[in-house]
N, C-alpha and C positions, 0 to 999 in steps of 0.2 A: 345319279345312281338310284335306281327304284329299291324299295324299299322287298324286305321278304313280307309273303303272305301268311294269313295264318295257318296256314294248313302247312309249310315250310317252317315257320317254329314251332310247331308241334310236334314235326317227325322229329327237327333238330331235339327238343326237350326229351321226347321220348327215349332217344339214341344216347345221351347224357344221360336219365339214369336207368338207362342198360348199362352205360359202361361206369356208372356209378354205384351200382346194386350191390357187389362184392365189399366197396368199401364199407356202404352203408351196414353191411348185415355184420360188419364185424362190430359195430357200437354195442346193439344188447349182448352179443355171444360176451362180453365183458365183463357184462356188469349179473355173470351165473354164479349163483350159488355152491354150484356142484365141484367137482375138479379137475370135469373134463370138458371137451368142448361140447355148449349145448345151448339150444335156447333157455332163456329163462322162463318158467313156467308160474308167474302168478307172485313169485320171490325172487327181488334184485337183491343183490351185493356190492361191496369197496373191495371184497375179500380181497382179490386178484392186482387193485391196486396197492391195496396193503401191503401186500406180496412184492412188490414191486421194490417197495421202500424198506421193507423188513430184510429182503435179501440184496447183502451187498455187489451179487455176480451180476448183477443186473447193472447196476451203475456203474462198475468197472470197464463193464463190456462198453459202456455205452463211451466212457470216457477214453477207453482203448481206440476206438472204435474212430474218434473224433483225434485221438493223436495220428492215429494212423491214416488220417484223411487228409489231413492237413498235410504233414509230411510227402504222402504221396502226389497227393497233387502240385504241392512247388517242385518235388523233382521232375515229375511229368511235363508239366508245364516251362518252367523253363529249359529242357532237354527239347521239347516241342519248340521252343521260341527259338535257341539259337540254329536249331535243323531246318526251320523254316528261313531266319535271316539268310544263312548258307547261300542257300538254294535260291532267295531271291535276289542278293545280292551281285553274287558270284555267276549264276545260271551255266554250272556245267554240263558239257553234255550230254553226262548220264543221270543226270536229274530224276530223269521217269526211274531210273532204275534206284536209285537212291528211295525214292518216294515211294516206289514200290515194298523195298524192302523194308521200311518202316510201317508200313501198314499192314503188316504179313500179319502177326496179331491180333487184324480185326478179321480174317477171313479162314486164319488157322484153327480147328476145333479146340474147342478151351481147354480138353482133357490134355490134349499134346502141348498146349502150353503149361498148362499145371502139373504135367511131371517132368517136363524140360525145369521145370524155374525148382520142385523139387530135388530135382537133384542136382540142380545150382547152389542151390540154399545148402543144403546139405555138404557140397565141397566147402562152402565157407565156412562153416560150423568148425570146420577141422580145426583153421588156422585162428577163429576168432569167435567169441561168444556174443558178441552185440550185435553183427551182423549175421545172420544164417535161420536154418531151421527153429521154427518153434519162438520168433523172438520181434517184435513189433516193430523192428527196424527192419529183417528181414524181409515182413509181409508188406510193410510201407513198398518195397524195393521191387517186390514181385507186382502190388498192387499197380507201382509206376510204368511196369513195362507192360501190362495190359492194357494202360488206360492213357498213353502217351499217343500212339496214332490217333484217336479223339484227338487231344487238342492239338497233336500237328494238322489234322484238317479245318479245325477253327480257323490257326492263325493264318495257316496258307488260305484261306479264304478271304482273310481279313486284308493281308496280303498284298492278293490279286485286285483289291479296291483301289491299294497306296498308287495316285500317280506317278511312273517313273521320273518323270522330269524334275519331281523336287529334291528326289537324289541327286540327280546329277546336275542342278542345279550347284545345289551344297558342296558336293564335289566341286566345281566349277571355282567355287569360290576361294579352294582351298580348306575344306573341312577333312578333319581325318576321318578314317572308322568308324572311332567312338564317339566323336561330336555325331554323325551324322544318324547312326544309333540311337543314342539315347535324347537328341534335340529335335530329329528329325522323320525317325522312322516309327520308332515307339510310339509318341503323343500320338500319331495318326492311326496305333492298330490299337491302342490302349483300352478299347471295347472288345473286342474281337479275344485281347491278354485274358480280362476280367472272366468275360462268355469260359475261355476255356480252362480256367481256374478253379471257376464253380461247378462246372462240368466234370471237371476231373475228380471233386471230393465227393461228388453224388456219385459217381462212378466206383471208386471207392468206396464209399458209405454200406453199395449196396450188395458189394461183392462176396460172394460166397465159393463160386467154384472153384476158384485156386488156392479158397483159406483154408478148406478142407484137404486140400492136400498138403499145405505149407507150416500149418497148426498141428499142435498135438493137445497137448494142457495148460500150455500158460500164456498162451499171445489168445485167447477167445474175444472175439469182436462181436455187435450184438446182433447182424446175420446168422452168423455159430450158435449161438446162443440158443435165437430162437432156433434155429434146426436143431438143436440138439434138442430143446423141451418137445420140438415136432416126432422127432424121431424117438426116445424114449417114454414120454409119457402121456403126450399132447397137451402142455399145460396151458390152461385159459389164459395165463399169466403174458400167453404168445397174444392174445388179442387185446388185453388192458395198454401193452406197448406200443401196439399200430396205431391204437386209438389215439395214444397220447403225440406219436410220432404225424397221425393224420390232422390232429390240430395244433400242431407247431407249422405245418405246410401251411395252411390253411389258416394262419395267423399272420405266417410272413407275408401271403399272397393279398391277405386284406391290405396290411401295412403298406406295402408296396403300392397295392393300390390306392389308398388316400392320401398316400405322401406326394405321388405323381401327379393323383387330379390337383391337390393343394401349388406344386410345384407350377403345374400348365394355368391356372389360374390368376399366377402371380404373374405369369408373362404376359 
């Protein structure tokens, strides 16, 4: 394999920080003296992190924000897992049409999903307070059925890798279902499981257009949050958070990486 030229990692460099410039420009707008958003002019501050720590909405949100990721994504994910077993299992023959309709979610405009799941949320409200409008179990719920097509196209990819013959190998031998499930089909997409897990809680993590319809005042997650400082006052406070949320990314992605080279080493 030849190697790249220089003139190929240059444009590559150059093209990384174009698409890196937005991040970077949010570090100083952070560290502003003022209260609004601004460069800093000659005078830094903590202020904004201060801010961060002095107000408790901000670590609520964030902690809200992380129950309701989690949540979300194991109902997603396994609602994804066993609609994928189904269908590779079984392979009926309306499969396409099955597969279709779960994907409808990622092709449907978000607004029609966010006042359909609105005024779902709200029928529940009637009959129950824990689950419905306004309430972190609710928005888990809404969160789940946006971000569930995602990982049913993970796993059914993951899927389409699994040789059929060691099903029915298993079968063959007298394995039921569930042995063949959880001894035989699992281990083999158990990457593909992981991928859409993780997927699912960044997806969550990151969601805003159906929390504004699904929230009022007390389920706020830290998307809400910050739109809300965006929308009433444009608090710096919004770029002290990226920052801090841009080197937790950028911590794990080191991590990762030194674990893996140390890992491939040892092999």
């Amino acid at each position: 394999m030849s190697k790249p030229t220089p003139i190929a990692l240059l444009l590559a460099t150059l093209i990384a920080l174009f698409l890196l410039l937005p991040l970077i420009a949010v570090v100083p707008v952070s560290f502003t003296p003022t209260r609004f958003l601004a460069m800093p002019s000659g005078e830094w501050s903590l202020r904004h992190y201060q801010a961060l720590l002095d107000n408790p909405a901000w670590l609520q949100s964030v902690w809200l924000s992380i129950r309701i990721g989690i949540l979300s994504s194991v109902i997603s994910t396994v609602l994804a897992l066993m609609f994928s077993l189904g269908i590779w299992m079984f392979r009926p023959w309306f499969a396409n049409i099955l597969l279709g309709f779960v994907l409808l979610p990622m092709v449907a405009p978000p607004v029609v999903s966010a006042i359909t799941l609105y005024f779902f949320l709200i029928g529940l409200s009637k009959v129950n307070d824990l689950v419905g409008y306004d309430t972190w179990i609710g928005v888990a719920v809404a969160h789940a059925v946006m971000i569930a097509p995602f990982a049913v196209v993970l796993i059914t990819v993951a899927l389409s890798q699994v040789d059929r013959r060691i099903d029915l190998a298993a079968r063959g031998f007298g394995a039921g279902i569930r042995t063949r499930i959880f001894k035989v089909i699992l281990p083999n997409i158990r990457f593909g499981i992981l991928t859409a897990l993780f997927l699912s809680f960044v997806l969550s993590w990151e969601e805003i257009g159906v929390t504004l319809f699904v929230t009022s005042v007390n389920a706020i997650t830290l998307p809400r949050m910050m739109w809300m400082g965006l929308r009433d006052n444009i608090d710096p406070a919004i770029a002290a958070i990226s920052v801090v949320l841009i080197a937790i990314v950028i911590t794990v992605i080191l991590v990762k990486t030194v674990v893996t080279a140390l890992l491939s080493r040892k092999v």
